[in-house]
N, C-alpha and C positions, 0 to 999 in steps of 0.2 A: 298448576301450569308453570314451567318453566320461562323463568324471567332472569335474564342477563342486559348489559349495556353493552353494547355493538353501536363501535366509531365510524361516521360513513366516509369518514376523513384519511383513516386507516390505509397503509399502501399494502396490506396483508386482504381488505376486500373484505367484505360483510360476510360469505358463506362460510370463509377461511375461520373468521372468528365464532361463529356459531358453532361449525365442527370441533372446533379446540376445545368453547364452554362444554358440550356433552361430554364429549372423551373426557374431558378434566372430572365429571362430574359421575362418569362411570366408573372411572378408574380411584374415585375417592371415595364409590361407594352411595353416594347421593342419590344416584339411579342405582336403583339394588337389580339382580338378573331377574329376569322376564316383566319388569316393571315397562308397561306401555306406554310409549310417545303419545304427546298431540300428533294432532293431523296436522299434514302440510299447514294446510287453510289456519288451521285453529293458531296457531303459532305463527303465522305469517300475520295475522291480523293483531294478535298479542304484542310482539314485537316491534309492529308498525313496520317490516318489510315483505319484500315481493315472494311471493310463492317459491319462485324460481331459485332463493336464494335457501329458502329452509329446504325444498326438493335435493340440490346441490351437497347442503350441508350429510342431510340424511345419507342420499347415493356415497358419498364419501365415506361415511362412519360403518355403510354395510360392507360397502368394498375392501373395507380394512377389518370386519369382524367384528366392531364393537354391538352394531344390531343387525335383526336382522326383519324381513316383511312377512306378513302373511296377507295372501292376496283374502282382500275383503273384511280384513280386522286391522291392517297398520301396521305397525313398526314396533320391536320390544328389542331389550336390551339384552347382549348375548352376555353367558357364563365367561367371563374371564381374570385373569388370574391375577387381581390388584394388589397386593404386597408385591409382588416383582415389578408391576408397571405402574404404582405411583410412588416417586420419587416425591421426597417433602418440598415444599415449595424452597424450603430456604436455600436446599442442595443445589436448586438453578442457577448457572450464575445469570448475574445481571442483564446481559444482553437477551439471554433465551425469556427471560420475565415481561420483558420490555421492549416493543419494537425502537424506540430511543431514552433511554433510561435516565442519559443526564443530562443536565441544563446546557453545559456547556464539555467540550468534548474537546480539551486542549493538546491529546495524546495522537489522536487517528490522524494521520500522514496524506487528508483524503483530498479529492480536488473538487472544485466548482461546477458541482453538478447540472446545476441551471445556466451554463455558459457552453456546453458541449454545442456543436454546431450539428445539429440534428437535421435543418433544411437543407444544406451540402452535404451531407453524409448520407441522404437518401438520394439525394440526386446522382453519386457516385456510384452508392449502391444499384440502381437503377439502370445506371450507364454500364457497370460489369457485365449486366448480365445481357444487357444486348453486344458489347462487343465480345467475350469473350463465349459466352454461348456454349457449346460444348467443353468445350475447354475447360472450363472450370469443373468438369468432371476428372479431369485426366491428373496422375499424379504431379505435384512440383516436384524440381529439383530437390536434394538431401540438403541443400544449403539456404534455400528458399526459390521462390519467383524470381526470374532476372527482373522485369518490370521494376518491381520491387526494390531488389538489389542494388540497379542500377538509378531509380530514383535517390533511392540512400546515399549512394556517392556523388552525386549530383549535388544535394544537398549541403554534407560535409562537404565539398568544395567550396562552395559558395558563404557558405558561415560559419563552418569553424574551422577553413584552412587546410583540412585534410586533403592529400591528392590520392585517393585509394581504390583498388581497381575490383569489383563488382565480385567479383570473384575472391576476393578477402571477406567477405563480410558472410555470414554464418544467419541466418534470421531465426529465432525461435521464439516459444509461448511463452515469455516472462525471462529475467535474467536469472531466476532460480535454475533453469534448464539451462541455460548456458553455462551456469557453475557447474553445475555435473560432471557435463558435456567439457569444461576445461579440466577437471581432476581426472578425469579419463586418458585425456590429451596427454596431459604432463605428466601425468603417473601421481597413483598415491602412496610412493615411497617418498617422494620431496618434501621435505618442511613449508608448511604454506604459514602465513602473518597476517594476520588482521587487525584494525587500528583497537583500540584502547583506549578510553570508550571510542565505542561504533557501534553500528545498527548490528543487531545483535540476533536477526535471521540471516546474515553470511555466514554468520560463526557457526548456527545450529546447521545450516547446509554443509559446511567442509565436517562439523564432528558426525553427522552421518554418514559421509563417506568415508570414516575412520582413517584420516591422513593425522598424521602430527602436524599440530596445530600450535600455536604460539600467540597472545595477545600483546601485544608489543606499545605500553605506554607511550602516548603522543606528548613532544613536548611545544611549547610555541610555533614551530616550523613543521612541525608533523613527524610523522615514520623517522626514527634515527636510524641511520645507514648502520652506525656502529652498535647498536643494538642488536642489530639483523644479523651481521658477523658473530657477534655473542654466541649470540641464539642458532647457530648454523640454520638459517632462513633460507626457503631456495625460492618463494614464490612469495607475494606478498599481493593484497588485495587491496588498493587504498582509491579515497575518491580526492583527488588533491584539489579540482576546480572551487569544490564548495564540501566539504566534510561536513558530514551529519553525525551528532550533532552540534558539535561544539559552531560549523559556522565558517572555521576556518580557511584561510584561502592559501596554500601551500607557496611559500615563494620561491622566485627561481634558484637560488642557490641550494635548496634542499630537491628540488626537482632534478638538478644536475649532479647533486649527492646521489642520490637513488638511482640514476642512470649510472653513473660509474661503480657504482656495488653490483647491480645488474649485469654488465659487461667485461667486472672482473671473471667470473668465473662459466662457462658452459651452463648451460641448465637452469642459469635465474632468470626468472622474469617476473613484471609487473603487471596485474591487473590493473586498470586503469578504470573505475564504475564513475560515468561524467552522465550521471543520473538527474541533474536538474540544471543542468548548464545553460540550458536557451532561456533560465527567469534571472537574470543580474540585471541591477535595477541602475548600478553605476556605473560606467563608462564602460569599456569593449567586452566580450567575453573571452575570461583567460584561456590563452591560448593550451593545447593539450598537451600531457606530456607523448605522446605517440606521435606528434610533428615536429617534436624534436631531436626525438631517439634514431640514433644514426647508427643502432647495432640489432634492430629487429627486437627486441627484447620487454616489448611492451605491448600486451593484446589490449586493446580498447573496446569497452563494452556503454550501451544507450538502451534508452528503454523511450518506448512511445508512453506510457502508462500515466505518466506526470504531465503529458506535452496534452494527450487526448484524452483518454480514460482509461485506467485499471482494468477492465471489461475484453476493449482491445484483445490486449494479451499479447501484444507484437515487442519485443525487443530484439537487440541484433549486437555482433561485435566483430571486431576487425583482427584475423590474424596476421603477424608478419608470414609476407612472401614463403620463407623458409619450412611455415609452418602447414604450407597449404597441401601440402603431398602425404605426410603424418595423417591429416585429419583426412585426407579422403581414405587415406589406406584404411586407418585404424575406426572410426566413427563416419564412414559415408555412407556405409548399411543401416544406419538409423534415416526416418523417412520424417520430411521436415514435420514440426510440431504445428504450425499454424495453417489452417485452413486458407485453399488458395482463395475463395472469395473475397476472406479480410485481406490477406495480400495484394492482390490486383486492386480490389476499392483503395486500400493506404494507398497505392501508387500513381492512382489517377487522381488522389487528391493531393500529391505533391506533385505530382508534375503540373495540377493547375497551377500552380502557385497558392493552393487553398490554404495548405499546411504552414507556410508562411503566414499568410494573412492571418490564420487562427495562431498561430504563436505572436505575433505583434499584439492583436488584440487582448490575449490572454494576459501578456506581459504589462498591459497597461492595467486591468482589473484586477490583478494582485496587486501590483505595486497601489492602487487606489485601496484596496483594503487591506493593503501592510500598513499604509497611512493611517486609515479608519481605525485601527487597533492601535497603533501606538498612541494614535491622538487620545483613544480612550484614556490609557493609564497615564500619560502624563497629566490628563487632564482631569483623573477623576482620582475616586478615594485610593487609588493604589500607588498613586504620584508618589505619596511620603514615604514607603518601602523599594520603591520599581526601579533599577537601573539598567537600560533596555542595552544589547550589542548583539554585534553581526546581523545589524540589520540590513545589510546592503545585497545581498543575493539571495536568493532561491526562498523556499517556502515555507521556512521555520525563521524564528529569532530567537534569542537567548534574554531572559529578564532575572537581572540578579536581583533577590529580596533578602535586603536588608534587616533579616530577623532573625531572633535565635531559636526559635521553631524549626526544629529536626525533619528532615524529610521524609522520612517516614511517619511522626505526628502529624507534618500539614497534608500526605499524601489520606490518612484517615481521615482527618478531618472536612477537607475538600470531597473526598469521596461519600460521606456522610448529608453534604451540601448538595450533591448531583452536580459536583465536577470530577470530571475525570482531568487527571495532571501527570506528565511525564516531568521527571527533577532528571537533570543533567548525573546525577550519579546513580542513576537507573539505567546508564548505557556503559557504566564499568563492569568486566570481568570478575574481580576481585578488589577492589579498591570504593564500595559505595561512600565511605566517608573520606574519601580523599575532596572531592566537589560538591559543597553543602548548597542550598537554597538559592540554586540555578533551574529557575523555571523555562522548561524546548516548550516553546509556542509556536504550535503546526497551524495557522491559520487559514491556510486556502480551502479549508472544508465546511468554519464554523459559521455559524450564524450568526451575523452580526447584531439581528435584533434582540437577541437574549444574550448578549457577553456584557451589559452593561450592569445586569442581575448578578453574573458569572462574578464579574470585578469586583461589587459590592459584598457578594458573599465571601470570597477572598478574603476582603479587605478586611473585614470582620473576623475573620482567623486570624490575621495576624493583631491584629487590637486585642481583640481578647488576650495572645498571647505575651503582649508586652503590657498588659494592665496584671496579668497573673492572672485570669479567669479561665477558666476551660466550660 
C-alpha cells in the first residue's frame, strides 16, 4: 500500500501533494509500469483522507500520462521515460524542494501578507462591476484608464507635491515594462547608468535590451555627475528618495548636480524609481527630483506592488510634457498591459480615500515591526556583533557585523542553518569585496515568530567564528 505524509496545513492542498508523491514515485521507478494502484477507497482510508482527494490526485496523474484506467480493474501506471524525467533530488534548487525551505528569509523583498485589505478590495471589486458593467469589456486607452490616470494625479498632488496632468502618466504591468517601454522611447544607442551597488534586475533588464550600459560606483551622496561625463552617460536610472540597498537618501546638492548634467546637453535624462517612498518613518517625505527639474529632463516612475501587493501588477510613470507626442507616435500601438478591472477597482479605491487609509495603516505596522526587529538584535545574542543603519525609511535596514567571517563563509554557513541572507556586497557589479559584513535586512515579509531562532543561529556563526571553530 502506498504510504506518504500529506500536511493538511499545506497551501499546495492535499491532492496537490499526493499527485507529486506518485509522479515522484513513478518517475523513480518505485511504481515499476503496469504496477496497479489502490483503489480510491483503499487509499483514501490508508491515508486518513477524503475519497475526493485521492479521485483528484489520480484524474491529475492520467491527464498528464503517468496512469492510466481500465473500467472495472482500476488504475496502472503508464511506460514512461524515467532517466529523462527524474532529475536527482539534489539538482532541485531549494525552493522547488520546499514550499518554504528556510527558517528565516532575510533576502525576499516581500510585503505583509496578512495586512492586505481583502474586505475593501472585494467591496471595490464588487462595486466595478456594477458601475462599469460593460465597459470593462471594451479596450482602455494605450496609456491606461483615465479613472485611473487621473486618481494618480490626484494623489501625487496631494502627497508628494507633484502638479502632473493625467495625460503624463503611462500605467502598465510592473516597472519592468515601463523599462522597455523607456529604452524604446529614448533609443538603444544612448549610454544608460545604473547605481553601483543597486538592485540588480534593472541592470539584467537594460543588458537585454543590448544598450550600453555603465555601473557607476555610488559615493556618500550618490550617482557622481562627473563620473557620468567620464563615462559618456546619456540616461541614468537612480532611486534618490531611499536607494536600495545601501539605505541612502540623496541630498539636495547632488540632486541639483544631476539636474545640471541632465540639462547640459540634449538627450540626457533621469530615471527617477521612488519605489518606496510613501514608508519614511522620519519626518516628511523627500521631496522628488521631478518637482524640481525646470528642464523636463526627468521621467519619474512608482509602483503600487510595495504600497498593495506584487500580485497587483499596476505600476506607472510620469513623462515630461515634451515627451508626450514621441510616445504616442513611436509606442502608442502597444495596448495597455493591465487589465481594465484592476484599473477601475485601483481607482475607486483611491478616490475613496481607501488607498490612503491603507498606506497610513500600513506605514504604522512596518514601522511597529522595524521596531520589533531591531529590538530583537539589540536586545538579544546578536547585540555584541550588530551595528544597525539606515533605519529610518522604507523596507530594508543595513546591519554591520562586526566580524571577520567572509561573506561568502557566513552566506554558506547561514544557508546551511535555513537562513537565507542578502550581504551588501551581493548588489555590486564587480567590486564584492569592496563592502564586507553588511547584512540588507528586508523585513516587511518575515515572520517575526521564528527570527528569534534566525538571530540565535546567526549568532552562533559568528561565535563559532571568533572562537576559531567551524
Amino acid at each position: 500500500m502506498l504510504t506518504y505524509t500529506l500536511e493538511k496545513n499545506r497551501k499546495d492542498g492535499l491532492y496537490e501533494q499526493l499527485y507529486r508523491c506518485i509522479k515522484a514515485d513513478i518517475l523513480s521507478g518505485t511504481l515499476r509500469t503496469g504496477e496497479k494502484l489502490p483503489s480510491k477507497r483503499m487509499l483514501a482510508e490508508h491515508l486518513e483522507v477524503s475519497v475526493v482527494t485521492v479521485r483528484n490526485a489520480y484524474e491529475q496523474l492520467m491527464a498528464e500520462g503517468y496512469i492510466y484506467g481500465v473500467e472495472k480493474r482500476g488504475y496502472f501506471v503508464s511506460e514512461v521515460d524515467r532517466p529523462l524525467q527524474a532529475p536527482a533530488q539534489s539538482a532541485l534548487p531549494a525552493a522547488a524542494q520546499s514550499e518554504e525551505p528556510w527558517l528565516v528569509d532575510f533576502a525576499a523583498n516581500s510585503i505583509s501578507e496578512e495586512n492586505f485589505p481583502f474586505t475593501v478590495w472585494s467591496k471595490m471589486m464588487r462595486r466595478t462591476i456594477l458601475e462599469q458593467d460593460v465597459g470593462l469589456l471594451r479596450p482602455t486607452p494605450y496609456n491606461g484608464a483615465l479613472a485611473l490616470r487621473q486618481a494618480i494625479a490626484d494623489y501625487l498632488y496631494q502627497f508628494r507635491g507633484l502638479t502632473v496632468s493625467p495625460e503624463q502618466i503611462i500605467v502598465g504591468a510592473g516597472t519592468e515594462i515601463l523599462y522597455n517601454l523607456l529604452v524604446q522611447l529614448l533609443g538603444r544607442e544612448k549610454h544608460y547608468a545604473v547605481e553601483d551597488p543597486g538592485y540588480r534586475k534593472i541592470a539584467k533588464i537594460y543588458e537585454s535590451n543590448r544598450v550600453p550600459l555603465h555601473h557607476i560606483m555610488l559615493d556618500e551622496a550618490g550617482m557622481p555627475a562627473d563620473e557620468l561625463r567620464r563615462q559618456g552617460v546619456d540616461v541614468i536610472h537612480i532611486s534618490p528618495s531611499h536607494h536600495y540597498p545601501t539605505g541612502m537618501v540623496m541630498p539636495i546638492g547632488r540632486r541639483q548636480e544631476l539636474l545640471r548634467w541632465a540639462g547640459q546637453q540634449p538627450g540626457r535624462y533621469i530615471l527617477e524609481d521612488d519605489y518606496d517612498s510613501e514608508f519614511r518613518f522620519v519626518g516628511r517625505p523627500i521631496p522628488t527630483l521631478f518637482s524640481i527639474d525646470k528642464n523636463e529632463r526627468v521621467i519619474y516612475l512608482n509602483t503600487f506592488s510595495k504600497t498593495i501587493a506584487p500580485s497587483i501588477r499596476i505600476s506607472y510613470m510620469i513623462l515630461p510634457p515634451h515627451l508626450l507626442e514621441a510616445y504616442r507616435e513611436h509606442l502608442g500601438f502597444y495596448a495597455c498591459t493591465v487589465s481594465s478591472f484592476e484599473q477601475y477597482t485601483l481607482a475607486a479605491f483611491m478616490e475613496q480615500g481607501r488607498y490612503e487609509q491603507h498606506i497610513n495603516r500600513m506605514r504604522n505596522r512596518y514601522r511597529q515591526k522595524r521596531d520589533a526587529v531591531i529590538r530583537m538584535i539589540r536586545t538579544g545574542p546578536l547585540a555584541h556583533w550588530a551595528e544597525i543603519m539606515e533605519q529610518d525609511a522604507g523596507l530594508h535596514f543595513l546591519v554591520k557585523l562586526n566580524s571577520s567571517i567572509t561573506d561568502d563563509e557566513l552566506h554558506r554557513r547561514a544557508s546551511a542553518s535555513g537562513i537565507r541572507l542578502m550581504m551588501l556586497s551581493d548588489y555590486y557589479h564587480d567590486a564584492r569585496e569592496s563592502r564586507r559584513h553588511i547584512l540588507v535586512v528586508n523585513y516587511s515579509g518575515i515572520a517575526l515568530e521564528r527570527l528569534a531562532e534566525g538571530f540565535d543561529r546567526l549568532a552562533t556563526i559568528l561565535e563559532q567564528e571568533e572562537n576559531g571553530n567551524v
